[in-house]
C-alpha positions as CSV (number, residue, x, y, z in Angstrom):
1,X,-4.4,-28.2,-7.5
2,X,-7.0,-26.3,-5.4
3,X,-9.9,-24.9,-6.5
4,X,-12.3,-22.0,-6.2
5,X,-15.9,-20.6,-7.3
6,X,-16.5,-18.6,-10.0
7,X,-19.6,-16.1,-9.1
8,X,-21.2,-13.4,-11.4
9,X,-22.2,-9.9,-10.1
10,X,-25.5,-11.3,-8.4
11,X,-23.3,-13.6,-6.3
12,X,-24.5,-16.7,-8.4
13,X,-22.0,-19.8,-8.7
14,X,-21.3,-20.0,-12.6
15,X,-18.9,-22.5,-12.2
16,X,-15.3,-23.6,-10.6
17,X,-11.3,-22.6,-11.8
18,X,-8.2,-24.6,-10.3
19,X,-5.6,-22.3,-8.8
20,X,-2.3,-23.2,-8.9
21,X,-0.7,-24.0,-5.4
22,X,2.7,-22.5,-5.6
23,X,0.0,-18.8,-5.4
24,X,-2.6,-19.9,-3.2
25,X,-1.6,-22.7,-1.5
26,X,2.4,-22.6,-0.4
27,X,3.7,-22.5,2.9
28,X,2.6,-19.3,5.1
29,X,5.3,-17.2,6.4
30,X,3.9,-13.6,7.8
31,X,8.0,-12.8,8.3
32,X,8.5,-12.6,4.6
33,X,4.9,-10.5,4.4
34,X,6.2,-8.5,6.6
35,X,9.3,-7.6,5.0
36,X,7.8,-6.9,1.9
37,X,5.2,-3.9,3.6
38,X,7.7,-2.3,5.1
39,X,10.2,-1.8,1.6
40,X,7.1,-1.1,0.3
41,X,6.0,1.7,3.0
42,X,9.5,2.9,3.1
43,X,10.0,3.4,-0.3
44,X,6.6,5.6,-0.5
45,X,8.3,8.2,1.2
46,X,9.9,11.6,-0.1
47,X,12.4,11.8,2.2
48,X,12.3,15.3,2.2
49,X,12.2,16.4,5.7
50,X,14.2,19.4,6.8
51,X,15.2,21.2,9.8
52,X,17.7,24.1,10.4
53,X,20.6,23.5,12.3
54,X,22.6,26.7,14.0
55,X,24.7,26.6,10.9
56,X,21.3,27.7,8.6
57,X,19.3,30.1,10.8
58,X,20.4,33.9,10.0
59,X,21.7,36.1,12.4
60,X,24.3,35.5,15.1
61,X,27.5,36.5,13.9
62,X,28.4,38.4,17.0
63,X,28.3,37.8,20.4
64,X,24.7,39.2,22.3
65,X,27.0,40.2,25.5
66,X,30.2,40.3,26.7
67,X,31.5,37.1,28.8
68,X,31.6,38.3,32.0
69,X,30.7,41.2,34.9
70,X,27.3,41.2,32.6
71,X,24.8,39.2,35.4
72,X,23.6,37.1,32.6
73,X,24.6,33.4,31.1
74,X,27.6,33.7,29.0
75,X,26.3,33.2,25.4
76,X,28.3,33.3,22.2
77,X,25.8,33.3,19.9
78,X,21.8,34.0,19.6
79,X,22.1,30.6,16.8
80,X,22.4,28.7,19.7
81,X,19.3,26.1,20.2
82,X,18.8,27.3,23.5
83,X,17.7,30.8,22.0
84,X,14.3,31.2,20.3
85,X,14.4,31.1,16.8
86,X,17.8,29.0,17.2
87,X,19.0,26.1,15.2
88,X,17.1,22.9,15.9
89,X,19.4,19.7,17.1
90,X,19.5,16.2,15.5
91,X,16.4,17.6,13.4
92,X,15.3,15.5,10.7
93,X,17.0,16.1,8.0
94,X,16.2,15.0,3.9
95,X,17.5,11.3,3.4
96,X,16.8,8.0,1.3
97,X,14.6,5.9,2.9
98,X,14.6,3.2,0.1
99,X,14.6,-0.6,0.7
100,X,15.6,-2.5,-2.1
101,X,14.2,-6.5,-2.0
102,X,14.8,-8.7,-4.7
103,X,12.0,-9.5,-7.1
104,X,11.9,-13.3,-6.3
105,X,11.5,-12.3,-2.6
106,X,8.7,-9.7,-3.5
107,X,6.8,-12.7,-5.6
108,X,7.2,-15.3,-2.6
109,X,5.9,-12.4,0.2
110,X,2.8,-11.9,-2.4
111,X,2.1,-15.8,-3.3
112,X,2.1,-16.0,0.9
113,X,0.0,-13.0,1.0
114,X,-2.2,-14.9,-1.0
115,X,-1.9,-18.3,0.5
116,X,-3.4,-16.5,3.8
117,X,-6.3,-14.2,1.9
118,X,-7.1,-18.1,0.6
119,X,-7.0,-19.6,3.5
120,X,-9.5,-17.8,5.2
121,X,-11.7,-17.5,2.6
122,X,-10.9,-13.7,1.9
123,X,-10.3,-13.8,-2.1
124,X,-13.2,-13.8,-4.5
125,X,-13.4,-14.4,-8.1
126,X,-15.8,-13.0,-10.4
127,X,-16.7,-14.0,-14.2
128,X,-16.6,-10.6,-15.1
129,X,-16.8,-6.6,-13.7
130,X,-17.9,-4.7,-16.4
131,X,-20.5,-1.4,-15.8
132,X,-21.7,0.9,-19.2
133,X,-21.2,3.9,-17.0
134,X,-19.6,4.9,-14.4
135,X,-22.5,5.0,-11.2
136,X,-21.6,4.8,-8.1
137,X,-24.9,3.3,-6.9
138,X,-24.6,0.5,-9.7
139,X,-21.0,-0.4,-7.5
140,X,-22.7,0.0,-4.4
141,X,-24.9,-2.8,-5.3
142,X,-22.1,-5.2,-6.3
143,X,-21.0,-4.8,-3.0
144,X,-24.1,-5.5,-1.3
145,X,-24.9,-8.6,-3.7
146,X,-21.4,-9.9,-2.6
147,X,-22.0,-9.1,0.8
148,X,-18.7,-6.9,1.0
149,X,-20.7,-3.6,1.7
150,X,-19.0,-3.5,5.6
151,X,-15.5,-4.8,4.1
152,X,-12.9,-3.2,2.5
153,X,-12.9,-4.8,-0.9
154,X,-9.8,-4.6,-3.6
155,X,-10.7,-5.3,-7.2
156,X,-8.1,-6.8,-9.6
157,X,-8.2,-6.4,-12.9
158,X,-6.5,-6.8,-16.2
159,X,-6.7,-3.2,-17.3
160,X,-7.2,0.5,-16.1
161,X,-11.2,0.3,-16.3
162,X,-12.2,4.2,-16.1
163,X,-15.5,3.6,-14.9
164,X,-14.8,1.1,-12.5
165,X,-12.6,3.7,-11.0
166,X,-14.9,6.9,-11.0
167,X,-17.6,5.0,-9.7
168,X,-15.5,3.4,-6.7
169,X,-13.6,6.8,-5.7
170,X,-16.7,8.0,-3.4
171,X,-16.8,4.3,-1.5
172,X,-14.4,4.2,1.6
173,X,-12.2,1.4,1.9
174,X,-12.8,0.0,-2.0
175,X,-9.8,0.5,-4.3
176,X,-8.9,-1.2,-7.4
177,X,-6.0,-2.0,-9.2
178,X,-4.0,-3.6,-12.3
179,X,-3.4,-7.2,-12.0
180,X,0.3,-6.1,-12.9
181,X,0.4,-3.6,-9.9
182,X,-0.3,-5.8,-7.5
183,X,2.0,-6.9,-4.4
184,X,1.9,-7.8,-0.8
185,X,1.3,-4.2,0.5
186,X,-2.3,-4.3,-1.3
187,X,-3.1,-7.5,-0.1
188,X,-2.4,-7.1,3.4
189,X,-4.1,-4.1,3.8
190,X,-8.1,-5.0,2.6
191,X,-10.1,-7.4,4.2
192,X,-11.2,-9.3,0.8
193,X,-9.5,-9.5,-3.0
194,X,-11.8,-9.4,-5.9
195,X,-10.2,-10.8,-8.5
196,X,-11.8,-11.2,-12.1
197,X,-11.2,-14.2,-13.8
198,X,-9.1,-12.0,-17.0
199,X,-7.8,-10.5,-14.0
200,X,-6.4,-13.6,-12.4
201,X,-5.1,-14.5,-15.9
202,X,-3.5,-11.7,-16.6
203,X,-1.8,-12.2,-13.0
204,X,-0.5,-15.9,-13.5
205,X,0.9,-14.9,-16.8
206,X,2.7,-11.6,-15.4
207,X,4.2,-14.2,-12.6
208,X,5.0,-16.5,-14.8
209,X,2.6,-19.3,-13.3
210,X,0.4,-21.7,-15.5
211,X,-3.1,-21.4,-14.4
């Protein structure tokens, strides 16, 4: 087993937790991360990107000139992509961009995620993140007592926390989340994790992993 501090708020060592290895401590494999960003990019996208081909534009139904003795290019239509206001060619056009990846394979591209956050020191775990209102200042602080005021910082926690969340929404590159929602896409994208420790619980116990 590996270990980890435990710090309050004030970035005071309260004490030590064990992590289990088969999260923080497996073998590395950006390949797998990888994989896992992409299906996750991918499947953020609507898909619903259109263009008109000559088929959709209106007009055209007759020809603009006769073929020949005219002067001019021969034309049979004013659809034609050549024209202005013509149909557009090999335009995008609305499609499924969904990646399915099994949920084993999603688990092992987080776990690595988090092997490599631990690894170089990137994951922190707090006794508890609690504030009576939601201040943005008060979060600002945090931050600065952490020393994570020039990082971008996600916090994980064990439930929706209103306040946490209005008084984040006004600090760039700070975003939290449910312990639940949590996957290799959000890890790979902040500089450090902030996980609490009912956080971290409710994650092992989600996964399936005794802490």
């Amino acid at each position: 087993m590996i270990d980890i501090e435990i710090r309050d708020i004030n970035n005071n060592i309260v004490g030590r937790r064990q992590l289990p290895e088969i999260v923080f401590n497996n073998q590395a494999d950006e390949s797998v991360v990888h994989s896992a960003v992409v299906a996750y990019m991918a499947n953020q996208r609507q898909g619903t990107h259109a263009t008109k081909t000559r088929a959709m534009v209106s007009g055209g139904g007759k020809k603009p000139w006769r073929q020949k003795h005219t002067g001019r290019a021969r034309h049979g239509s004013i659809r034609s992509p050549l024209w202005r206001k013509g149909g557009i060619v090999f335009g995008p056009q609305p499609r499924d961009y969904y990646i399915k990846l099994p949920k084993q394979m999603k688990d092992v591209a987080l776990f690595k995620a988090l092997t490599m956050k631990y690894r170089d020191n990137e994951i922190i775990l707090l006794d508890n993140l609690e504030l009576v209102r939601p201040k943005t200042k008060d979060m600002v602080n945090i931050l600065k007592n952490l020393q994570l005021n020039d990082k971008s910082v996600l916090f994980v926690l064990p439930a929706k926390s209103e306040n946490i969340l209005l008084s984040v929404r006004n600090i760039p590159y700070v975003g939290v989340i449910r312990a639940e929602d949590l996957n290799a896409y959000h890890v790979s994208l902040f500089d450090e994790i902030v996980f609490t420790v009912s956080g971290l619980d409710k994650f092992l116990t989600i996964k399936g992993v005794n802490s």
